[in-house]
N, C-alpha and C positions, 0 to 999 in steps of 0.2 A: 413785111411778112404779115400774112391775114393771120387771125386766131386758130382756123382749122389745119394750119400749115404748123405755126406753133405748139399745138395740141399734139401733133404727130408727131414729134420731135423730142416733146414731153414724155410722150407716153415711151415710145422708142427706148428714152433713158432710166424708165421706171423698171424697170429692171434688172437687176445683178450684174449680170452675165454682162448684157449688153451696156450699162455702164462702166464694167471694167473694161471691156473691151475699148469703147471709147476715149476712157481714161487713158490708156496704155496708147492708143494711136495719135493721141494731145500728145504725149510727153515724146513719141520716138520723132515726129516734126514730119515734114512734107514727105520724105520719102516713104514714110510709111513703114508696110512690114510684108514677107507673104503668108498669105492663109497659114501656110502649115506653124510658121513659124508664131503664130498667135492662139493658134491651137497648143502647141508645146510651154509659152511661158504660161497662159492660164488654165490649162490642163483642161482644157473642152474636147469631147468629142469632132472630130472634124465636120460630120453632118449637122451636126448638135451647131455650132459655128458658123457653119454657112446661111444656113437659118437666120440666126442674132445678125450677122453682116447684113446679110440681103434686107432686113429691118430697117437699121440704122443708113443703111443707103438711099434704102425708098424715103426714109424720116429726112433725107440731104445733111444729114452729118458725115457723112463716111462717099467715097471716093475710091472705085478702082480703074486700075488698067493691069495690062497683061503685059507681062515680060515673059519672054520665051513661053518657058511652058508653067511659069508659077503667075497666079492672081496678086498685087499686091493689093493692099487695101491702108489706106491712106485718112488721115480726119479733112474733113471737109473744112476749113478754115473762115471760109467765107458762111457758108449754112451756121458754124457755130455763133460769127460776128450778129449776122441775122436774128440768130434767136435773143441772143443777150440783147441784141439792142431793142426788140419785142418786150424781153421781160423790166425793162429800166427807161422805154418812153415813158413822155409826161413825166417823169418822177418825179413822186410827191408833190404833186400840185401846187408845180411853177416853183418850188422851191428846189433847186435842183443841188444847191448848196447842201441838203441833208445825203444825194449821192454824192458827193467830188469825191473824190480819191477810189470811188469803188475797184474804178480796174488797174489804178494806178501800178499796182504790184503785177500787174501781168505781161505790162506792155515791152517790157522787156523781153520775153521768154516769148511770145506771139509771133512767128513771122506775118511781115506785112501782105496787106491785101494782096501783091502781084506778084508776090514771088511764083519763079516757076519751079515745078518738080523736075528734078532729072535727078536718075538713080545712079 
């Protein structure tokens, strides 16, 4: 990942809205959610929402496809690995010992790089 790809991604999550939203598409896993339905748990507007989505999609966090006639919208799992591993190269200068365990707690809860989605 270059810096200006990182930056977008940043910036994407520097905001509210669009961090909860992505918070919430972390924890529901690959299948995801549909629009309406991410509208309803954090009480956005649906316009207001499609907006923050189409963000965090352009930013490669977020992931949709269409089922019948609902959008789902999905966390990007791979764009997320991307960035963290962006913000933790080099680290600390060759002493990498000062990160061990950083993501130790997540790797549980993370599905693997290849899993595939089906709803």
């Amino acid at each position: 990942m270059d810096t200006q790809t990182a930056s977008q991604a940043l910036s994407a999550l520097a905001q509210e809205t669009r961090l909860e939203v992505f918070r919430t598409l972390v924890q529901e896993g690959p299948s995801g959610l549909p629009a309406g339905q991410i509208a309803v748990r954090l009480g956005v507007l649906p316009a207001t929402l499609s907006f923050h989505l189409s963000q965090l999609e352009r930013a490669g966090l977020l992931h949709s496809r269409r089922q019948s006639r609902q959008i789902y919208y999905a966390a990007d799992y791979e764009g997320m690995r991307r960035l963290l591993a962006f913000l933790t190269e080099d680290c600390c200068r060759g002493r990498p010992e000062i990160c061990a365990g950083l993501f130790d707690e997540l790797e549980p809860t993370c599905p693997p790089p290849s899993e595939e989605v089906t709803p």
